[in-house]
Structures are given as structure tokens and as C-alpha cells.
C-alpha positions as CSV (number, residue, x, y, z in Angstrom):
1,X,-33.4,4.1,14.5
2,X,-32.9,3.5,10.9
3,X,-31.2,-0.2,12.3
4,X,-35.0,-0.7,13.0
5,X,-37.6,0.9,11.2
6,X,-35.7,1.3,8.0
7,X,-36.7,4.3,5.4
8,X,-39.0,6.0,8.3
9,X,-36.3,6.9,9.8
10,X,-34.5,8.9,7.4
11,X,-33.7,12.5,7.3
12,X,-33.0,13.8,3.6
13,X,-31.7,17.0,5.0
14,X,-28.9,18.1,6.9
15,X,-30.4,21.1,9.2
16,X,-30.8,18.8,12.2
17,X,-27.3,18.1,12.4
18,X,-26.3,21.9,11.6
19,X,-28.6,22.9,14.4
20,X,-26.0,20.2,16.6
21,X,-23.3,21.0,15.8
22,X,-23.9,24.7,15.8
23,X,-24.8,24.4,19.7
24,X,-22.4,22.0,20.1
25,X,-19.8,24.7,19.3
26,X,-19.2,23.7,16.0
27,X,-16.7,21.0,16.7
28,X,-16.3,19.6,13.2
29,X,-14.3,23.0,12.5
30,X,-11.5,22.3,14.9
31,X,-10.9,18.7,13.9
32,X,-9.2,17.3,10.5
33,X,-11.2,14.6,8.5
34,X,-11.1,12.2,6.1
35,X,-14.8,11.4,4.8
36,X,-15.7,7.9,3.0
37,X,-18.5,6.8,1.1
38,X,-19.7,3.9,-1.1
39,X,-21.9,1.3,-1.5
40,X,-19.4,-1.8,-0.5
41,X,-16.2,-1.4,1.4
42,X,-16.9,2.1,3.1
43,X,-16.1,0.5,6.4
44,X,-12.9,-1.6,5.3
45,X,-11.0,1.1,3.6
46,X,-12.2,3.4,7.1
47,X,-10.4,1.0,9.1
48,X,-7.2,0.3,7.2
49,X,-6.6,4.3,6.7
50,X,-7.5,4.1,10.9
51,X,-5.1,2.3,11.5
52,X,-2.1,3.7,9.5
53,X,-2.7,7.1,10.9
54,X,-2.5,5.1,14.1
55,X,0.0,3.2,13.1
56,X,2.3,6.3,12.0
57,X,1.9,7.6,16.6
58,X,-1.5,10.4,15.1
59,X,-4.4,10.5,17.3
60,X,-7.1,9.0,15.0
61,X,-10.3,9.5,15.5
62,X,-12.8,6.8,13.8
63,X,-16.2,7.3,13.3
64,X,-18.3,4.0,11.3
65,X,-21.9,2.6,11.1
66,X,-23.4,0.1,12.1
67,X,-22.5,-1.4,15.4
68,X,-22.2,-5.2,15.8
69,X,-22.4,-5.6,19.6
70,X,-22.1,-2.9,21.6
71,X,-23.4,1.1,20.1
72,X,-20.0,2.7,21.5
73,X,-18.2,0.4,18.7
74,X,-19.4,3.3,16.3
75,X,-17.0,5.6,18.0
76,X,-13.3,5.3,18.3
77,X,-10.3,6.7,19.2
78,X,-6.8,5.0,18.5
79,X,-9.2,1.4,18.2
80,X,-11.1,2.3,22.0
81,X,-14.4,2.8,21.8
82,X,-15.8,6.0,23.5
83,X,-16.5,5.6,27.4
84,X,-20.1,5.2,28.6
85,X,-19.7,7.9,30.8
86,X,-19.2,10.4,27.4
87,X,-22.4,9.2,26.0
88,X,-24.4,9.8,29.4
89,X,-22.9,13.0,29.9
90,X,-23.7,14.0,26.0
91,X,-27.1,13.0,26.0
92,X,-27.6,14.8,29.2
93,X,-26.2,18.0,27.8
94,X,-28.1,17.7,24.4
95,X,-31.6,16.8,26.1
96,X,-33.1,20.3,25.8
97,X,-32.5,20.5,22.3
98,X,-32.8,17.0,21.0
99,X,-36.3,17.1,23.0
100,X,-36.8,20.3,20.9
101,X,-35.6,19.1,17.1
102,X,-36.7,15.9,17.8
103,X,-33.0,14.8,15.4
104,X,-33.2,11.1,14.2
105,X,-30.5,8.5,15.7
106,X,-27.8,8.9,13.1
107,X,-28.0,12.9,13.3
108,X,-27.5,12.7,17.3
109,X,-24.9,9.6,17.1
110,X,-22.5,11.9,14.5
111,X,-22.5,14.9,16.5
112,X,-21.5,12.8,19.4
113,X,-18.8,11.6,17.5
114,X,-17.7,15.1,16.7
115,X,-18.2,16.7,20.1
116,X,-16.0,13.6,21.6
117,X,-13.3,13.7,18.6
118,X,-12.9,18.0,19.4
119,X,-12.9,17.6,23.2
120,X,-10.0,15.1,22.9
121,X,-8.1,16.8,20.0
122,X,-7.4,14.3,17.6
123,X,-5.1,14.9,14.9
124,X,-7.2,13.1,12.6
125,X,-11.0,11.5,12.3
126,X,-12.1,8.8,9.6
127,X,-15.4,9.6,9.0
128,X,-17.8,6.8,7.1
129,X,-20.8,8.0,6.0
130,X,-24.5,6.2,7.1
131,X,-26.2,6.6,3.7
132,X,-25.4,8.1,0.6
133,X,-23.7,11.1,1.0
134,X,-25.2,14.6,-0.7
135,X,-27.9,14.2,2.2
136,X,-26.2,12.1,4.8
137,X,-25.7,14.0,8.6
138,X,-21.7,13.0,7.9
139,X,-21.9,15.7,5.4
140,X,-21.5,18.5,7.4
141,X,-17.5,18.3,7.5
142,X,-15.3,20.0,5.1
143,X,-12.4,17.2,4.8
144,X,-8.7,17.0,3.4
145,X,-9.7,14.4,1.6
146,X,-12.7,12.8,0.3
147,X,-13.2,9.1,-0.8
148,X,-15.8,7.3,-3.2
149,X,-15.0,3.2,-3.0
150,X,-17.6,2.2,-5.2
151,X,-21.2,2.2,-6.5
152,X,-23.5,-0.7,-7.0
153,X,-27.3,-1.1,-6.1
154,X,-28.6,-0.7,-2.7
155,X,-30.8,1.3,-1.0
156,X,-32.6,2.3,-3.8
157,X,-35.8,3.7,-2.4
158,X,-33.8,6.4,-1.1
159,X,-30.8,7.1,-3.6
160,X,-32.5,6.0,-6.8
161,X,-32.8,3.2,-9.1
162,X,-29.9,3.9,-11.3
163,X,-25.9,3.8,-10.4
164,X,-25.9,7.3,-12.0
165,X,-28.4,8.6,-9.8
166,X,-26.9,6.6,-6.9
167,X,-23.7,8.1,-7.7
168,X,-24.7,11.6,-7.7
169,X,-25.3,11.2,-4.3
170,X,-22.3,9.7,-3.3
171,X,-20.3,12.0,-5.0
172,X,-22.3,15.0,-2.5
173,X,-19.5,14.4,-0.6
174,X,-17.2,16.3,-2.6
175,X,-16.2,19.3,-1.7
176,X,-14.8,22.9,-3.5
177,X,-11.5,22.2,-4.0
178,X,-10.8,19.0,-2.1
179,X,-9.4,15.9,-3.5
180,X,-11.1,12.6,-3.9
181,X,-10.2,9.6,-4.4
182,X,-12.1,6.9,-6.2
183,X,-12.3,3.2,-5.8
184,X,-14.4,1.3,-8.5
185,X,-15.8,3.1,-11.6
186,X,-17.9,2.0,-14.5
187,X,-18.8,4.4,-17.8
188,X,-22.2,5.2,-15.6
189,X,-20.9,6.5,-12.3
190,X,-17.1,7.6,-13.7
191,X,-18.8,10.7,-15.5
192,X,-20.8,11.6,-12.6
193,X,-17.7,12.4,-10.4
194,X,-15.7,13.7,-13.2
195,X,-18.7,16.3,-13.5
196,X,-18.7,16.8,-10.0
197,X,-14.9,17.4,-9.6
198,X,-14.8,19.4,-12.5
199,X,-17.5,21.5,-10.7
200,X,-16.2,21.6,-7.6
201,X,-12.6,22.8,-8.4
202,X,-11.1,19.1,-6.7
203,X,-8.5,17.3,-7.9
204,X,-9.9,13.4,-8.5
205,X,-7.5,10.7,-8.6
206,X,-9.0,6.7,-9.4
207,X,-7.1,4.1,-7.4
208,X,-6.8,1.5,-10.2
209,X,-4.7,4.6,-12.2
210,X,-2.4,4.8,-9.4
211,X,-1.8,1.1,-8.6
212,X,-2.4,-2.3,-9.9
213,X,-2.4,-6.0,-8.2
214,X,0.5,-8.2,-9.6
215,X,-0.3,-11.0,-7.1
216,X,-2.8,-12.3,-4.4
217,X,-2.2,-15.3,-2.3
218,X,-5.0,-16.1,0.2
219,X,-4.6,-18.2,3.6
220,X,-6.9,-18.5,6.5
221,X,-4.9,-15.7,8.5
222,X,-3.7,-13.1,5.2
223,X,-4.2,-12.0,2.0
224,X,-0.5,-11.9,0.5
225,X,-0.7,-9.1,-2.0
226,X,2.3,-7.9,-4.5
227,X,1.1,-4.4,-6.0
228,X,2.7,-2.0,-8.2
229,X,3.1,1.6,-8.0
230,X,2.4,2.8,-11.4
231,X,3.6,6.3,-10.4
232,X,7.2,5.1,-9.6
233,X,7.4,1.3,-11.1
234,X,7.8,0.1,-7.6
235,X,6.7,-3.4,-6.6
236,X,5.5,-3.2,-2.9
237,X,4.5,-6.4,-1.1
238,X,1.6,-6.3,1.9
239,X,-0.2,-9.1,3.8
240,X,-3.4,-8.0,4.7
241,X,-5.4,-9.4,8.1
242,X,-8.3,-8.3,6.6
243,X,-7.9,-11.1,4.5
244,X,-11.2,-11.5,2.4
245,X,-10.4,-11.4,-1.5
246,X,-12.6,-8.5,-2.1
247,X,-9.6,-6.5,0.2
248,X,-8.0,-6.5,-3.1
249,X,-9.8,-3.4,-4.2
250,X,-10.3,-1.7,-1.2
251,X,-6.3,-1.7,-0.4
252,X,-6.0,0.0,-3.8
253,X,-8.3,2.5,-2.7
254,X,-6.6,2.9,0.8
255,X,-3.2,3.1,-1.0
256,X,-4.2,5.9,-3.4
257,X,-5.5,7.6,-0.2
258,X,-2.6,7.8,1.6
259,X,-0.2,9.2,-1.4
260,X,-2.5,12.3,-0.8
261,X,-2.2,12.0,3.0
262,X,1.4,12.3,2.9
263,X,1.1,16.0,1.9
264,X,-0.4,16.2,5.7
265,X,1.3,13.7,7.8
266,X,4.5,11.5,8.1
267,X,3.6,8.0,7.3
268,X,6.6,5.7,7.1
269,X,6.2,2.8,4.4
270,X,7.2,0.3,7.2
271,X,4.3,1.2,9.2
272,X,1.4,1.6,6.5
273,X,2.9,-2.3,6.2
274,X,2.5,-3.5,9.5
275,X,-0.9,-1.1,9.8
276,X,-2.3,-3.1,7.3
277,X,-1.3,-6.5,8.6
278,X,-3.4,-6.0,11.7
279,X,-6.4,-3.8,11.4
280,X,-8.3,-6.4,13.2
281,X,-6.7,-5.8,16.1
282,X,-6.0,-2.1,15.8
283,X,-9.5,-1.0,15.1
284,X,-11.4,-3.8,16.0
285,X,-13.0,-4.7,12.7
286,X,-15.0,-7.8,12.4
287,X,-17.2,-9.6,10.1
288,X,-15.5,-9.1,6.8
289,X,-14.5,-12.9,5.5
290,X,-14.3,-13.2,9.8
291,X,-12.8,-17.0,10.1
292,X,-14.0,-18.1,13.5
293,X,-13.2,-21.7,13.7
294,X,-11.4,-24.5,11.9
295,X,-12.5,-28.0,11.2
296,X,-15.0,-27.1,9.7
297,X,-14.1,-23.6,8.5
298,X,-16.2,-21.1,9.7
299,X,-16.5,-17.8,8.2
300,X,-18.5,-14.7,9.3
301,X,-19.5,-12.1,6.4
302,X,-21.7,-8.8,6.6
303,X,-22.5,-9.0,2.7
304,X,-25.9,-8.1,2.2
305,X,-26.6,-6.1,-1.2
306,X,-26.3,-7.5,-4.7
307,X,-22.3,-6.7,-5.3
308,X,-21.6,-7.7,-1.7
309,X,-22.8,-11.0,-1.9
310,X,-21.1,-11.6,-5.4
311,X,-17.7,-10.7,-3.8
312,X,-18.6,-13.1,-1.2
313,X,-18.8,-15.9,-3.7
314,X,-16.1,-15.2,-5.6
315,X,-14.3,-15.6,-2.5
316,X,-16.0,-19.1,-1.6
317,X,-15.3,-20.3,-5.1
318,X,-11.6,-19.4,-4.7
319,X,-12.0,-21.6,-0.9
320,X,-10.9,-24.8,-0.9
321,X,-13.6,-27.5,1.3
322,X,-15.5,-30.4,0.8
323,X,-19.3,-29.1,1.1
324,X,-20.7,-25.5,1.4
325,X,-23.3,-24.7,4.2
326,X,-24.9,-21.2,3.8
327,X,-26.7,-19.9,7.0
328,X,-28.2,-17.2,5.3
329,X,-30.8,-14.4,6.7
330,X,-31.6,-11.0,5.3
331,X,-34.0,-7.1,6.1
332,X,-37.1,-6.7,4.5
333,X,-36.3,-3.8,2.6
334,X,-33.0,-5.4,0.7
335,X,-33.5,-7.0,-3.0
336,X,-34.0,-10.6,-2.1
337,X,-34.4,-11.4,-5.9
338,X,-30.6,-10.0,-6.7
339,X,-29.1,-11.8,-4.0
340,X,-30.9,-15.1,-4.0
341,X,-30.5,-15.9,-8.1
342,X,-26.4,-15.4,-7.4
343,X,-26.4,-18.5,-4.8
344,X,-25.5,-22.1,-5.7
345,X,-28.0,-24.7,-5.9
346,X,-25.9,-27.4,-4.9
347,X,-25.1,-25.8,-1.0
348,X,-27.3,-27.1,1.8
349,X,-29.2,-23.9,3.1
350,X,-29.8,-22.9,6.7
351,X,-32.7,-19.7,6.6
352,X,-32.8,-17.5,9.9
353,X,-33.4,-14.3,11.2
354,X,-31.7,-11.4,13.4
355,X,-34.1,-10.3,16.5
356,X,-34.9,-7.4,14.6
357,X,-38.0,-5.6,13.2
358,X,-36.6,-5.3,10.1
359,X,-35.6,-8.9,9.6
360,X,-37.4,-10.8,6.8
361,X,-39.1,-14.1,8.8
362,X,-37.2,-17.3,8.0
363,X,-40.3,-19.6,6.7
364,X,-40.6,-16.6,4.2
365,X,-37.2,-16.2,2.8
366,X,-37.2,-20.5,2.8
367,X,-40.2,-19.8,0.3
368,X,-38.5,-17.6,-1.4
369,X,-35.5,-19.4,-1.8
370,X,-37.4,-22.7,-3.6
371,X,-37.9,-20.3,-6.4
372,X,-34.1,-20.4,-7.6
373,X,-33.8,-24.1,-6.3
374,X,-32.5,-23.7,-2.9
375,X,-33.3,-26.0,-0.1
376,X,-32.5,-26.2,3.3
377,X,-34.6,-25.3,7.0
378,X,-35.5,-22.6,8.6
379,X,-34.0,-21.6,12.2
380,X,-35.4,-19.0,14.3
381,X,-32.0,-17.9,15.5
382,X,-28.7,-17.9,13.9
383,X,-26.7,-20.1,16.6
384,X,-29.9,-22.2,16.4
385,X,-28.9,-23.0,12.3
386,X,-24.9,-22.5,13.2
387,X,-25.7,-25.6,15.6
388,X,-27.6,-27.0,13.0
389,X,-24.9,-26.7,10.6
390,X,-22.0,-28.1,12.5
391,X,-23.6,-31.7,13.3
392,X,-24.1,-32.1,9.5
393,X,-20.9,-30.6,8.4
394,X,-17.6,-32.8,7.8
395,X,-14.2,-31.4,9.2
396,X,-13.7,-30.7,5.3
397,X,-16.6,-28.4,4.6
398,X,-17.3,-24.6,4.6
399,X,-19.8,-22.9,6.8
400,X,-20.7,-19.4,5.8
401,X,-23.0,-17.3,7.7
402,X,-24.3,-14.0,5.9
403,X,-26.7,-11.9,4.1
404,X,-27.3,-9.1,7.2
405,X,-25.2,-7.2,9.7
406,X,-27.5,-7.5,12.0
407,X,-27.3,-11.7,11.6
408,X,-24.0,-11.4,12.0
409,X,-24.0,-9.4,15.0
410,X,-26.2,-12.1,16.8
411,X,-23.6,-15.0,16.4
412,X,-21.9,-16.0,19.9
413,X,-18.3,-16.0,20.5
């Protein structure tokens, strides 16, 4: 599992998952998709179109990476995850060949996902890709629709070391004569998809050419949005649930999406509003500016790369509290260095791990974290520093856990 082992366990091919799918039937050719990639977001904008298309009475399939607490969480339909008796029955029927092509866990997880999503007919799947996109086992589906959210560093030992090279495989995703919508562009990765597109014969549309935020009001439940169509001059109002401030650029992305959706389904402006004012509960989304508890605040956040984490504290410095308090843990093969010269000195810092292989040890990011001035302790578990960090904190003051999924996942109801 690349949750574990990291760059070992990548595939750069996709003739594992063509082997799959081709004895599966090939059940990505009887299903419509909508494929999403990125380096921040992927898994917000997934949701949200999820649960429009839900929303709007389609059978939507969702299929996202990783899994917080339970694996079937990878695998939706209409927000339920898949049954356990599905996965037993699938890995029973695939043991022959899996035990022959020896396919990694991602490869064998997405066909899964495809075998289940044909079986019970969906009208739709979301499909998020696991890594990049050129090369990732996703990239076996021909879409109606292909997105790009953005493209910032991460991952680098596999995609490159530049956002044009990381881009070009992102953009992999696009298809002959598909559309695609893009998030987040800068001068580097904008030409990269434009040549792309160009090549492909697709029609590319960027979000922030479609629609633009007039307002944003945050509170502990929404983010209160006023956006304009640029298309038609019409001012549309949304409250999202997913209510961290970095949503601002991902709704953008979802709305641009769905203008192009409507050439294929029915969605009703009064339900893309309500769709987005619950995703939470739709599709069971977690961990994305996740408040957990009042008094002090408590807020959960996957952010782990270099643009993740400065979206995260854009979003604390637009908080209002007294104190910050940053339980903080992080993988071995993320940049430490980005992340760690963004943070501010003046937080008290809680270091800690995620019962994983991959997990940098605490003592060792504490070390690491004297060299930009940060101080704090080290905790071998995160509800052993979340403990930690509510006898010290006022009713006033912040408590932000972050810097891994995997942390995240570990933090008890």
C-alpha cells in the first residue's frame, strides 16, 4: 500500500489495471464519469459535484483516496459506502489473477470501484484520481468531463520537481475531444494544458473566467459566499458546509463544472444550492477546516503539502481566538522544510505521529522544528497531544490539528 510504504509502491504504468478491467468485463465502458485531479482540493470539488448529482435524484457513484477510518469510505454510492460483502465477494473473484499480476493496492481498489459502480448502474461516477494523472490507474476511463483544480509542489520524486513538469502529468488526464475544466493556473502550468487541449481536440474552460467571488462571510457552521456569473451578470448567493476559506476556489471550480454538466443532466439551481450546503452530510466528507468542538475551537485539517498548509493559515489568520495551539505531525517523504518555515513562531506546538510506517517520529520533527523557532513537546499519539492541548488551552483559543491524513484519521470522536 502506497498509505504505507510510500514511492515503493507505485506503478508508473497502467497495464495492471487494463489487465482488470479487461477481465472484469470492462466495466468503465458502461458507466459515465467525471475524472478529477490536482494537487489540493481534488477531493473537495469530488464531493460537492457528488452531491449535486445526488442532490438533482442521479445515482452517483463516488470513487476518492485516501480513507480516514474505514477502506470502504473510498467507495460510494449516493454517500453509502460499498457493503463488505462486495469487497469479499470481489477479492474472491479476482484472486486468480491478482495472485498472477501481482497489481498494487490502488490498481485493485479502482477496479473495484468500477466493477461495483457497473453492477449497480449508476448514472454517474466522480472519479478522483490517487496520484498525478498521465500514469495514475484512474486513467483508464474516457470521461464527459475532465477537471484540473490546481498544481503546486508535492510528490515530487514521482511527478517532477517543477509545476510544469507536475502539470504535464495532471493534464494526462485529458482526453481527445473531452472538456476540462481548470481550477488554479499560473504562467507555468496554464501553457501546459492549453498545449494539451489544443492537442487533444478538448475544449478547456478556467473557472476564475467563468465566475468570480464578490463576497465571503465565514462562521463556524458556513462559508457565506456571493459569486458572479460572468457569463450572464448574475449574482448567485451559496452557503457552503464545507466551510474552510480555501472552499472559495474550489466552488468556482465545481461551478464551472456543472455549466458543462448541464449539457448531460437536469440540475436545478435550487438543488446545486442546497447540495452545496450539506456535502458533509451527503457524502460524508471530513477533515477539511472539520470543527469538532467549541470552547476552545477545535478544528481538524488534512493539509499536508506546501500550498495546503498555506491555505490552512490563511484560514487561521482570518479566525478569531485568543492563543493558537498547533498539534502538528507529518510522512517522511513530504517537504518538512516548505511546510515548517510557513508556521508562526508565536503558537505553542504539540509534535506527534500517526501509527504508520511512513510517519516522521515526533522527537525528530520537534528537532526539526527548533530550526524555524518553534517549540512545543512531542506526543506519541495525537489524542495523547489533543489532551495535552486542551488542559493548557483557554475557552478563547484555537486548537488546530494537521499536517497528515493519516494524523487526522487517528483522532477519536
Amino acid at each position: 500500500m502506497f498509505s504505507h510504504s510510500g514511492v515503493k509502491a507505485y506503478k508508473a504504468d497502467l497495464k495492471n489495471t487494463l489487465l482488470l478491467t479487461n477481465f472484469l468485463g470492462n466495466p468503465q465502458n458502461k458507466i459515465k464519469t467525471i475524472h478529477v485531479a490536482g494537487t489540493n482540493g481534488k477531493g473537495s470539488v469530488s464531493h460537492m459535484l457528488a452531491s449535486v448529482l445526488q442532490e438533482n435524484d442521479f445515482k452517483t457513484g463516488l470513487y476518492t483516496s485516501p480513507h480516514l477510518k474505514d477502506f470502504r469510505e473510498r467507495i460510494k454510492i449516493n454517500g453509502q459506502m460499498i457493503s463488505e460483502s462486495f469487497v469479499i465477494d470481489f477479492v474472491e473473484k479476482t484472486k486468480e489473477i491478482s495472485e498472477e499480476i501481482k497489481p498494487s493496492f490502488f490498481e485493485l481498489t479502482f477496479a473495484m470501484a468500477l466493477d461495483y459502480f457497473a453492477e449497480e448502474k449508476v448514472d454517474v461516477a466522480v472519479i478522483e484520481t490517487g496520484l498525478g494523472g498521465r500514469l495514475d490507474s484512474t486513467n483508464v476511463i474516457t470521461p464527459i468531463l475532465s477537471i484540473i483544480t490546481n498544481i503546486s509542489y508535492d510528490h515530487t520524486d514521482i511527478l517532477g520537481d517543477t509545476l510544469g513538469k507536475i502539470a504535464f502529468e495532471k493534464a494526462g488526464i485529458i482526453k481527445p475531444t473531452i472538456p476540462v475544466v481548470i481550477g488554479e493556473t499560473v504562467e507555468e502550468t496554464k501553457s501546459v494544458f492549453e498545449k494539451k487541449a489544443k492537442e487533444t481536440n478538448s475544449e478547456i474552460f478556467f473557472a476564475k473566467d467563468q465566475f468570480e467571488i464578490l463576497s465571503s462571510a465565514y462562521d463556524v457552521k458556513f462559508l457565506h459566499l456571493e459569486i458572479l456569473n460572468k457569463t450572464t451578470s448574475e449574482k448567485l448567493n451559496y452557503q457552503l458546509d464545507l466551510n474552510g476559506i480555501y472552499q472559495e476556489k474550489n466552488v468556482l471550480t465545481v461551478l464551472a463544472a456543472i455549466e458543462i454538466l448541464k449539457n448531460h443532466f437536469s440540475l436545478k439551481e435550487e438543488k446545486i444550492k442546497s447540495a452545496l450546503s450539506n456535502v458533509k452530510k451527503s457524502t460524508g466528507l471530513f477533515g477539511r477546516w472539520d470543527v469538532i468542538g467549541l470552547n476552545p475551537t477545535i478544528a481538524l485539517d488534512v493539509a499536508h503539502n506546501e500550498d495546503g498548509i498555506k491555505q490552512l493559515l490563511n484560514q487561521i489568520n482570518k479566525s478569531t481566538f485568543k492563543h493558537l495551539h498547533m498539534i502538528f505531525g507529518m510522512v517522511k517523504d513530504k517537504d518538512l522544510q516548505k511546510v515548517l518555515a510557513q508556521f508562526p513562531t508565536n503558537a505553542s506546538y504539540y509534535f506527534t505521529k500517526a501509527h504508520n510506517p511512513r510517519a516522521l517520529e515526533q522527537e525528530a520533527l520537534k528537532e526539526r522544528a527548533k530550526q524555524y523557532h518553534l517549540t512545543g513537546d512531542s506526543y506519541p499519539d495525537v489524542n495523547n497531544a489533543l489532551h495535552a492541548a486542551l488542559k493548557k488551552a483557554s475557552s478563547e483559543d484555537l486548537i488546530v490539528v494537521c499536517g497528515s491524513v493519516f494524523v487526522i484519521a487517528e483522532v477519536r470522536s
